[in-house]
N, C-alpha and C positions, 0 to 999 in steps of 0.2 A: 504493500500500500504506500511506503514511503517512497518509492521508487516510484510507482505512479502518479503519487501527487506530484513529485520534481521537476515530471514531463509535463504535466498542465500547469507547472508555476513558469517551465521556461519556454510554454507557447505563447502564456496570458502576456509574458515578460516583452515577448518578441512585435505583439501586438500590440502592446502597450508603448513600445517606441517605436512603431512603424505610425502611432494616430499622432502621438508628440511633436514626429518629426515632418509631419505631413500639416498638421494644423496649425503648426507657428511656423511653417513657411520656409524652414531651414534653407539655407543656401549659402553651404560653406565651399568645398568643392564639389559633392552632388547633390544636383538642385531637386532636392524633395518639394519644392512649391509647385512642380509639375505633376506629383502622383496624386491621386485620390486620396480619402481615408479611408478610415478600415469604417467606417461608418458610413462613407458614400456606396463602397462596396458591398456592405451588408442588406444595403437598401437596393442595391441592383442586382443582389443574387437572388432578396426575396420577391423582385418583380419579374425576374427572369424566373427563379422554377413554379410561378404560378399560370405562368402561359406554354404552349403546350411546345413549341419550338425547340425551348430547352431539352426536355424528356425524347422527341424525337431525335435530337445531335445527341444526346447519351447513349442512346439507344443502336445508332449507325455506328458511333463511335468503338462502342463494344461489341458491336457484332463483326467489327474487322480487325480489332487488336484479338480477338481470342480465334477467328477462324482463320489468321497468317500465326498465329503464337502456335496455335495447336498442329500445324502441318508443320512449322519448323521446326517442331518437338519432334515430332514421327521422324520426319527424314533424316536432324539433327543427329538424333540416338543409333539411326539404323547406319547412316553412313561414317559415324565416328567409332563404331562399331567393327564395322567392314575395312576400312583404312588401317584401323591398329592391330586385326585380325589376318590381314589378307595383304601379303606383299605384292601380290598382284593389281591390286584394289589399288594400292598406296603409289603402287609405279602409275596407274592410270588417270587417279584420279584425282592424286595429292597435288601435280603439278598444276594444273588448272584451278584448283579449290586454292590453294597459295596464291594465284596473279588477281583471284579476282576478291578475294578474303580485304586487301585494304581498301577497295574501293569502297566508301562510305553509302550506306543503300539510299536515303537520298538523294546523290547521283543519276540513281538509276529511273528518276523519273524521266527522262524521255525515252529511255528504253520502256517501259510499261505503257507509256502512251505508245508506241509504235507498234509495241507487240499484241497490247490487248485489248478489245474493239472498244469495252468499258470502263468508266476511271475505278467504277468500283474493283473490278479483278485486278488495275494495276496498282491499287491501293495496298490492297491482300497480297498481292506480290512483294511488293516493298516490304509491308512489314513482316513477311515469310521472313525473306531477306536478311532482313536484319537481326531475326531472332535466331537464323539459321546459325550462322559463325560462330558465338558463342559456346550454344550448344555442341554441335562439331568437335571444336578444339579442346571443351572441358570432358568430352564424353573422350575424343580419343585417348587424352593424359590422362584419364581414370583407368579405363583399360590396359592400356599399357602400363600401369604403377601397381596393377594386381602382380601377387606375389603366385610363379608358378608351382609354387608347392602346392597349391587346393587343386589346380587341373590336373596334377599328376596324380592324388590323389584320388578322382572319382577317374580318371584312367585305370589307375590299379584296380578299380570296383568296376569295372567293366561299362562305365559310362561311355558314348558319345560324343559327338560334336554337339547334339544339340541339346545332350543333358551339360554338358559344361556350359554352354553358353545359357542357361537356363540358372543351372544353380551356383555358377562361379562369374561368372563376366558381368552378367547383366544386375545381381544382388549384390556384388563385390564394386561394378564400378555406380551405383546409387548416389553416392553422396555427392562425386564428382558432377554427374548429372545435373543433380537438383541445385548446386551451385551454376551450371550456364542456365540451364534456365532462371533463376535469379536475376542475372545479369540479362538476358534476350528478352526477359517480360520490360524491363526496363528502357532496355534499347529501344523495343517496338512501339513503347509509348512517343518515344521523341522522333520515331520517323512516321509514324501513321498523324501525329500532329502535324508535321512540318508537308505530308503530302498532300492529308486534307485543304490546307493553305494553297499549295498549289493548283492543286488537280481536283478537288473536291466539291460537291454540291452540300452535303450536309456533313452534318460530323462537330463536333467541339473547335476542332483547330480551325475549319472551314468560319465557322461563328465567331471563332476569337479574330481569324483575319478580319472579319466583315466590319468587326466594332473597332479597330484600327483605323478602316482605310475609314470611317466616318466622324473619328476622333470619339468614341465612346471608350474613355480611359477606364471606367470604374466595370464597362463590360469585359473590356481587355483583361481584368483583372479577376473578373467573375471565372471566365475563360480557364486562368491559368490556376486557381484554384480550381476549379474542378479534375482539372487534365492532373494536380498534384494529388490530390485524394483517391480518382481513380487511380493512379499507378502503386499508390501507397497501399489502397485494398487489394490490387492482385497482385504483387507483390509478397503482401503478406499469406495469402492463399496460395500461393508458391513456396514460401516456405513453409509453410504449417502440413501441407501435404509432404512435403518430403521429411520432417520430422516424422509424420506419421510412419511412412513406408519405410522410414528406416529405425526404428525404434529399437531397434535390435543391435543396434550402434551403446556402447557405451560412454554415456556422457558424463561429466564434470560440471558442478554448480558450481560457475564463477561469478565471482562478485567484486566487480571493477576497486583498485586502493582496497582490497583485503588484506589482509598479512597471515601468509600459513599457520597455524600454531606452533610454539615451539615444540620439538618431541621432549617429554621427560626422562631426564634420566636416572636412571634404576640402579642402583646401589646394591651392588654384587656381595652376598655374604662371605666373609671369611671362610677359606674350607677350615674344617674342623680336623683338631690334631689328630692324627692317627692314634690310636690306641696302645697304649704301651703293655710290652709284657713284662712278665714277673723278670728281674735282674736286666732291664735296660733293653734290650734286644729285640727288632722289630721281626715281625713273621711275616713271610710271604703277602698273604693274605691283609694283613694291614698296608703294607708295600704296594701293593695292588690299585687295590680300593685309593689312595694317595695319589697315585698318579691319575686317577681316570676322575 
Protein backbone atom coordinates (compact mmCIF):
# COMPACT_ATOMS: atom_id res chain seq x y z
CA UNK A 1 0.00 0.00 0.00
CA UNK A 2 2.93 2.27 0.71
CA UNK A 3 4.24 1.70 -2.58
CA UNK A 4 1.08 2.54 -4.19
CA UNK A 5 0.39 5.48 -2.50
CA UNK A 6 4.05 6.87 -3.76
CA UNK A 7 2.89 6.35 -7.23
CA UNK A 8 -0.38 8.53 -6.82
CA UNK A 9 1.64 11.05 -4.73
CA UNK A 10 4.24 11.28 -7.70
CA UNK A 11 1.53 11.47 -10.50
CA UNK A 12 -0.61 14.15 -8.27
CA UNK A 13 3.09 15.68 -7.93
CA UNK A 14 3.80 15.61 -11.76
CA UNK A 15 0.26 17.24 -12.25
CA UNK A 16 0.40 19.59 -9.82
CA UNK A 17 3.54 21.36 -11.69
CA UNK A 18 2.51 20.74 -15.16
CA UNK A 19 -1.06 23.21 -13.81
CA UNK A 20 1.63 25.63 -11.95
CA UNK A 21 3.76 25.95 -14.64
CA UNK A 22 1.06 26.34 -17.28
CA UNK A 23 -1.10 28.84 -15.39
CA UNK A 24 1.60 31.55 -14.31
CA UNK A 25 2.71 31.52 -17.78
CA UNK A 26 6.28 30.33 -17.01
CA UNK A 27 8.75 31.40 -19.80
CA UNK A 28 12.18 30.68 -18.76
CA UNK A 29 13.66 28.75 -21.48
CA UNK A 30 10.52 26.51 -22.36
CA UNK A 31 7.70 28.44 -22.88
CA UNK A 32 4.91 26.76 -20.92
CA UNK A 33 2.59 29.87 -21.71
CA UNK A 34 1.81 27.99 -24.82
CA UNK A 35 0.54 24.52 -23.25
CA UNK A 36 -2.88 24.11 -21.95
CA UNK A 37 -3.61 23.12 -18.40
CA UNK A 38 -4.37 20.20 -16.83
CA UNK A 39 -7.71 21.69 -16.37
CA UNK A 40 -8.27 22.89 -19.87
CA UNK A 41 -7.45 19.40 -20.76
CA UNK A 42 -9.62 17.65 -18.34
CA UNK A 43 -12.41 19.73 -19.69
CA UNK A 44 -11.67 18.50 -23.29
CA UNK A 45 -11.38 14.87 -22.49
CA UNK A 46 -14.77 15.08 -20.67
CA UNK A 47 -16.36 16.66 -23.94
CA UNK A 48 -14.55 14.43 -26.20
CA UNK A 49 -15.47 10.95 -24.53
CA UNK A 50 -19.17 12.18 -24.39
CA UNK A 51 -19.45 12.25 -28.11
CA UNK A 52 -19.22 9.31 -29.86
CA UNK A 53 -16.16 10.01 -32.24
CA UNK A 54 -13.97 9.55 -29.52
CA UNK A 55 -15.10 5.66 -28.79
CA UNK A 56 -15.10 5.18 -32.57
CA UNK A 57 -10.91 6.24 -32.95
CA UNK A 58 -10.49 3.84 -29.76
CA UNK A 59 -12.03 1.43 -31.12
CA UNK A 60 -10.04 1.49 -34.83
CA UNK A 61 -7.30 2.38 -32.99
CA UNK A 62 -7.37 -1.08 -31.03
CA UNK A 63 -8.48 -3.03 -33.45
CA UNK A 64 -5.14 -2.58 -35.54
CA UNK A 65 -2.53 -2.20 -32.76
CA UNK A 66 -3.70 -5.85 -31.57
CA UNK A 67 -4.43 -7.48 -35.11
CA UNK A 68 -0.60 -6.22 -36.57
CA UNK A 69 0.60 -7.02 -32.49
CA UNK A 70 -0.94 -10.48 -32.77
CA UNK A 71 0.42 -11.74 -36.31
CA UNK A 72 3.83 -10.34 -35.34
CA UNK A 73 3.77 -12.57 -32.28
CA UNK A 74 2.93 -15.60 -34.54
CA UNK A 75 5.44 -15.05 -37.14
CA UNK A 76 7.99 -13.20 -34.45
CA UNK A 77 8.13 -16.74 -32.35
CA UNK A 78 7.84 -19.19 -35.35
CA UNK A 79 10.69 -17.49 -37.35
CA UNK A 80 13.05 -16.62 -34.28
CA UNK A 81 12.59 -20.18 -33.67
CA UNK A 82 13.41 -21.41 -37.14
CA UNK A 83 16.75 -19.11 -37.46
CA UNK A 84 18.28 -20.35 -34.12
CA UNK A 85 17.09 -23.85 -34.97
CA UNK A 86 17.97 -24.36 -38.42
CA UNK A 87 21.39 -23.33 -40.01
CA UNK A 88 19.60 -23.46 -43.15
CA UNK A 89 16.91 -21.08 -42.15
CA UNK A 90 19.75 -18.78 -40.78
CA UNK A 91 21.91 -18.81 -44.14
CA UNK A 92 18.49 -17.93 -45.91
CA UNK A 93 16.93 -15.99 -44.19
CA UNK A 94 19.14 -14.17 -41.57
CA UNK A 95 20.66 -12.03 -44.29
CA UNK A 96 17.76 -10.32 -45.56
CA UNK A 97 15.87 -10.09 -41.92
CA UNK A 98 19.53 -8.01 -40.85
CA UNK A 99 19.23 -5.36 -44.14
CA UNK A 100 15.86 -4.66 -43.54
CA UNK A 101 15.60 -5.11 -39.34
CA UNK A 102 17.08 -1.04 -39.02
CA UNK A 103 14.97 0.24 -41.37
CA UNK A 104 12.44 2.20 -38.97
CA UNK A 105 8.66 0.72 -39.82
CA UNK A 106 7.55 4.05 -40.23
CA UNK A 107 9.45 4.28 -43.23
CA UNK A 108 7.77 1.97 -44.72
CA UNK A 109 4.65 3.96 -45.22
CA UNK A 110 4.83 4.28 -48.93
CA UNK A 111 5.77 0.81 -49.38
CA UNK A 112 2.19 -0.19 -47.73
CA UNK A 113 0.42 2.41 -49.66
CA UNK A 114 1.91 0.92 -52.89
CA UNK A 115 1.40 -2.41 -51.90
CA UNK A 116 -1.94 -2.44 -50.37
CA UNK A 117 -5.20 -1.31 -52.02
CA UNK A 118 -6.28 -0.02 -48.24
CA UNK A 119 -4.74 2.40 -45.78
CA UNK A 120 -6.38 0.08 -43.23
CA UNK A 121 -4.00 -3.33 -44.35
CA UNK A 122 -1.16 -0.93 -44.75
CA UNK A 123 -1.78 0.23 -41.22
CA UNK A 124 -1.72 -3.44 -39.85
CA UNK A 125 1.38 -3.89 -41.97
CA UNK A 126 3.30 -1.36 -40.32
CA UNK A 127 2.57 -2.08 -37.14
CA UNK A 128 3.16 -6.05 -37.92
CA UNK A 129 6.24 -4.50 -38.62
CA UNK A 130 7.24 -3.03 -36.12
CA UNK A 131 6.25 -5.50 -33.42
CA UNK A 132 7.97 -8.09 -35.80
CA UNK A 133 11.91 -7.39 -34.97
CA UNK A 134 11.68 -7.34 -31.57
CA UNK A 135 10.07 -10.34 -31.07
CA UNK A 136 12.45 -12.16 -33.72
CA UNK A 137 15.80 -11.19 -32.14
CA UNK A 138 14.40 -11.64 -28.28
CA UNK A 139 12.87 -15.08 -29.37
CA UNK A 140 16.12 -16.14 -31.38
CA UNK A 141 18.62 -15.12 -28.08
CA UNK A 142 16.23 -17.09 -26.00
CA UNK A 143 16.70 -20.08 -27.94
CA UNK A 144 19.88 -20.06 -28.49
CA UNK A 145 20.90 -19.36 -24.42
CA UNK A 146 18.86 -22.71 -23.62
CA UNK A 147 21.33 -24.86 -22.14
CA UNK A 148 21.70 -28.33 -24.26
CA UNK A 149 21.74 -30.57 -21.42
CA UNK A 150 17.44 -30.73 -21.22
CA UNK A 151 17.54 -31.67 -25.27
CA UNK A 152 19.87 -34.35 -24.64
CA UNK A 153 18.14 -35.31 -22.01
CA UNK A 154 14.58 -36.00 -23.53
CA UNK A 155 16.92 -37.42 -26.47
CA UNK A 156 18.01 -40.17 -24.01
CA UNK A 157 14.12 -40.73 -23.24
CA UNK A 158 13.44 -41.27 -26.78
CA UNK A 159 11.87 -37.87 -27.50
CA UNK A 160 11.78 -36.07 -30.91
CA UNK A 161 12.18 -33.18 -32.66
CA UNK A 162 8.92 -32.15 -31.90
CA UNK A 163 8.74 -33.31 -28.31
CA UNK A 164 11.94 -31.12 -27.77
CA UNK A 165 10.70 -28.22 -29.29
CA UNK A 166 7.41 -28.62 -27.35
CA UNK A 167 8.85 -29.31 -23.90
CA UNK A 168 12.58 -27.65 -24.04
CA UNK A 169 12.61 -24.64 -26.73
CA UNK A 170 9.43 -23.22 -26.64
CA UNK A 171 8.89 -23.53 -22.23
CA UNK A 172 12.61 -22.85 -21.96
CA UNK A 173 12.83 -19.83 -24.26
CA UNK A 174 9.36 -18.20 -22.57
CA UNK A 175 10.72 -15.43 -20.79
CA UNK A 176 12.84 -14.36 -23.60
CA UNK A 177 9.68 -14.19 -25.57
CA UNK A 178 7.46 -12.26 -23.35
CA UNK A 179 10.24 -9.76 -22.86
CA UNK A 180 10.19 -8.77 -27.07
CA UNK A 181 6.94 -8.78 -26.91
CA UNK A 182 7.02 -6.18 -24.16
CA UNK A 183 9.15 -4.17 -26.13
CA UNK A 184 6.86 -4.65 -29.97
CA UNK A 185 3.48 -3.98 -27.91
CA UNK A 186 5.23 -0.65 -27.37
CA UNK A 187 6.86 -0.10 -30.57
CA UNK A 188 3.57 -0.63 -32.24
CA UNK A 189 1.92 1.82 -30.30
CA UNK A 190 4.35 4.73 -31.64
CA UNK A 191 4.10 3.45 -35.25
CA UNK A 192 0.37 2.71 -35.62
CA UNK A 193 0.07 6.56 -34.19
CA UNK A 194 2.49 8.17 -36.39
CA UNK A 195 0.75 6.07 -39.54
CA UNK A 196 -2.75 6.93 -38.47
CA UNK A 197 -1.38 10.70 -38.83
CA UNK A 198 -0.31 9.97 -42.10
CA UNK A 199 -2.33 7.53 -43.89
CA UNK A 200 -5.20 7.27 -41.75
CA UNK A 201 -9.17 8.14 -41.69
CA UNK A 202 -9.95 7.34 -38.03
CA UNK A 203 -7.98 6.13 -35.23
CA UNK A 204 -6.50 8.30 -32.14
CA UNK A 205 -3.33 9.57 -33.83
CA UNK A 206 -5.49 10.23 -37.06
CA UNK A 207 -7.79 12.69 -34.23
CA UNK A 208 -4.70 13.82 -32.42
CA UNK A 209 -3.24 15.04 -36.16
CA UNK A 210 -6.68 16.73 -36.85
CA UNK A 211 -6.70 18.98 -33.51
CA UNK A 212 -3.16 20.02 -34.52
CA UNK A 213 -3.53 21.05 -37.89
CA UNK A 214 -6.77 23.22 -36.35
CA UNK A 215 -4.77 24.57 -33.29
CA UNK A 216 -6.99 22.59 -30.65
CA UNK A 217 -3.95 22.21 -28.06
CA UNK A 218 -5.94 20.82 -25.03
CA UNK A 219 -7.34 18.12 -27.99
CA UNK A 220 -3.80 17.42 -28.86
CA UNK A 221 -3.30 16.61 -25.52
CA UNK A 222 -6.49 14.61 -24.93
CA UNK A 223 -4.99 12.66 -27.82
CA UNK A 224 -1.64 11.91 -26.24
CA UNK A 225 -3.12 10.92 -23.03
CA UNK A 226 -5.05 8.43 -24.40
CA UNK A 227 -2.47 6.85 -26.84
CA UNK A 228 -0.40 6.88 -23.09
CA UNK A 229 -2.85 4.93 -21.07
CA UNK A 230 -3.74 2.64 -23.98
CA UNK A 231 -0.08 1.56 -24.25
CA UNK A 232 0.38 1.60 -20.48
CA UNK A 233 -2.91 -1.06 -20.35
CA UNK A 234 -1.51 -3.54 -22.89
CA UNK A 235 1.57 -3.36 -21.97
CA UNK A 236 0.79 -4.26 -18.61
CA UNK A 237 -1.55 -7.25 -20.08
CA UNK A 238 1.62 -8.37 -21.79
CA UNK A 239 3.34 -8.80 -18.82
CA UNK A 240 0.91 -10.15 -16.53
CA UNK A 241 0.31 -12.89 -19.20
CA UNK A 242 3.79 -13.91 -19.34
CA UNK A 243 4.01 -13.85 -15.58
CA UNK A 244 1.32 -16.10 -15.78
CA UNK A 245 2.65 -18.65 -18.31
CA UNK A 246 5.70 -18.60 -16.78
CA UNK A 247 5.02 -19.14 -13.00
CA UNK A 248 7.03 -21.92 -12.91
CA UNK A 249 10.10 -19.59 -13.03
CA UNK A 250 11.54 -18.88 -9.79
CA UNK A 251 11.29 -15.41 -8.50
CA UNK A 252 12.92 -13.16 -6.00
CA UNK A 253 10.89 -10.29 -3.99
CA UNK A 254 12.90 -7.26 -4.47
CA UNK A 255 12.45 -4.27 -2.82
CA UNK A 256 14.30 -1.28 -4.49
CA UNK A 257 17.27 0.47 -1.35
CA UNK A 258 16.73 -2.82 0.70
CA UNK A 259 19.64 -4.06 2.53
CA UNK A 260 20.08 -8.10 2.75
CA UNK A 261 20.11 -9.05 6.25
CA UNK A 262 23.09 -9.77 7.91
CA UNK A 263 23.64 -13.71 8.23
CA UNK A 264 24.23 -14.55 12.14
CA UNK A 265 26.99 -15.91 13.26
CA UNK A 266 26.80 -19.12 15.31
CA UNK A 267 29.35 -19.67 17.95
CA UNK A 268 30.94 -23.11 17.59
CA UNK A 269 31.01 -25.19 20.85
CA UNK A 270 34.25 -26.03 22.22
CA UNK A 271 34.88 -29.83 21.48
CA UNK A 272 34.89 -31.55 24.65
CA UNK A 273 38.06 -33.05 26.22
CA UNK A 274 38.47 -36.44 25.55
CA UNK A 275 38.03 -38.62 28.37
CA UNK A 276 40.98 -39.73 30.39
CA UNK A 277 41.92 -43.16 31.46
CA UNK A 278 42.99 -44.58 34.67
CA UNK A 279 47.04 -43.59 34.81
CA UNK A 280 47.06 -40.62 32.13
CA UNK A 281 46.89 -42.66 28.96
CA UNK A 282 44.49 -42.05 26.09
CA UNK A 283 42.61 -45.21 24.27
CA UNK A 284 42.10 -45.64 20.98
CA UNK A 285 38.73 -45.04 21.02
CA UNK A 286 38.84 -41.60 22.83
CA UNK A 287 41.61 -40.85 20.02
CA UNK A 288 39.17 -41.42 17.61
CA UNK A 289 36.02 -39.85 18.70
CA UNK A 290 38.83 -36.49 19.06
CA UNK A 291 39.68 -36.32 15.82
CA UNK A 292 36.23 -36.80 14.14
Amino acid sequence: MKRYALRVVSLAAALGLWQALTSLNIDLWLRFSQFPTVTDVARAFAARVSGPDYWTDLTDSLTRILTGFLLAAVLGVATGVLVARSRLAEDLLGPVLEVIRPIPAIALVPVAILLFPSNEQGIVFITCTAAFFPVLVSTRHAVRALSPVWEEAVRTMGGGRWRILGSVVLPGALPGVFGGLSVGIGVSWICVISAEMISGQYGVGYRTWQDYTVVDYPGVFVGMVTIGVLGWLTSTAVELLGRRLTRWLPRTAYVPGARPPRPHRSVKPAPAAPAAVPGGARSEEARDEHLV
